[in-house]
C-alpha positions, 0 to 999 in steps of 0.5 A: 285420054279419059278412056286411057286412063280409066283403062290402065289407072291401076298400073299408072298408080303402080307406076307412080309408086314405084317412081316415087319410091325410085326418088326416096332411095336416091335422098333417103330424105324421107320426103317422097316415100310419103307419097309412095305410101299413099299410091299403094292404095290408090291402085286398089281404089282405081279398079272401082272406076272412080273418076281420075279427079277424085282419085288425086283428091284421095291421093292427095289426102292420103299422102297429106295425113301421113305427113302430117301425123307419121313423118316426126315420128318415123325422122325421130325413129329411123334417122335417130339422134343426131350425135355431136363431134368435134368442138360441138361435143363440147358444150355441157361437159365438166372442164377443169381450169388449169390458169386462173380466169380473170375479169379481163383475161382468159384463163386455160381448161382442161378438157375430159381428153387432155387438150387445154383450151382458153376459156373465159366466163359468160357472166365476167366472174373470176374462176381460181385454178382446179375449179370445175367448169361446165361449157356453155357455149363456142366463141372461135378457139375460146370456150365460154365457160360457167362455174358449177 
């Protein structure tokens, strides 16, 4: 076996890159392409004749130091910032109230778009009519808002 082995490492490293590159394409997780990387040189480093348990130990480095160091980087850079929609895109913008907010009432706000939702305040504070607001956060169909 360890005479197979020696004889056709270079293309069982090939292999394994190509497998691992296979599996990447499919999930585009950006999980195993890590792994693929660090299996280009393996089929370089095996022509050496270095034995298979040091050449799993170097893979196994390899594959570990671009995780660990390249792969924040390349998710921040290549899967890019995840942009809100819906109720999410929300939170942080400039509302208008339209029915007073009281203590113990919601009151109504306008959003950039139109549409009016309830809103009531994080702190419990009253808003009076054509204040502006900041959204704070979602609870249900009420946006918890905050005077600026």
């Amino acid at each position: 076996m360890s005479e197979f082995f020696a004889d056709y490492s270079s293309w069982i490293w090939l292999g394994i890159m190509l497998i691992l590159i296979l599996i990447e394409a499919g999930t585009l997780a950006l999980t195993t392409i890590w792994a693929a990387l660090a299996a280009f040189p393996m089929i370089f480093i095996s022509r050496t004749g270095l034995a298979l348990q040091w050449q799993v130990l170097i893979f196994t480095g390899i594959t570990l130091v671009l995780v660990i160091f390249t792969r924040s980087f390349v998710v921040k850079k290549f899967l890019g910032k995840k942009i809100e929609t819906n109720v999410n895109a929300l939170e942080g913008q400039t509302v208008l109230v339209v029915k007073p907010i009281l203590k113990f009432q919601k009151g109504e706000v306008k959003v950039a778009n139109g549409v009016i939702w309830s809103a009531k305040t994080a702190d419990g504070s009253e808003v009076l009519e054509a204040s502006e607001c900041k959204v704070v956060s979602i609870e249900g169909n009420t946006l918890i808002v905050q005077k600026i």
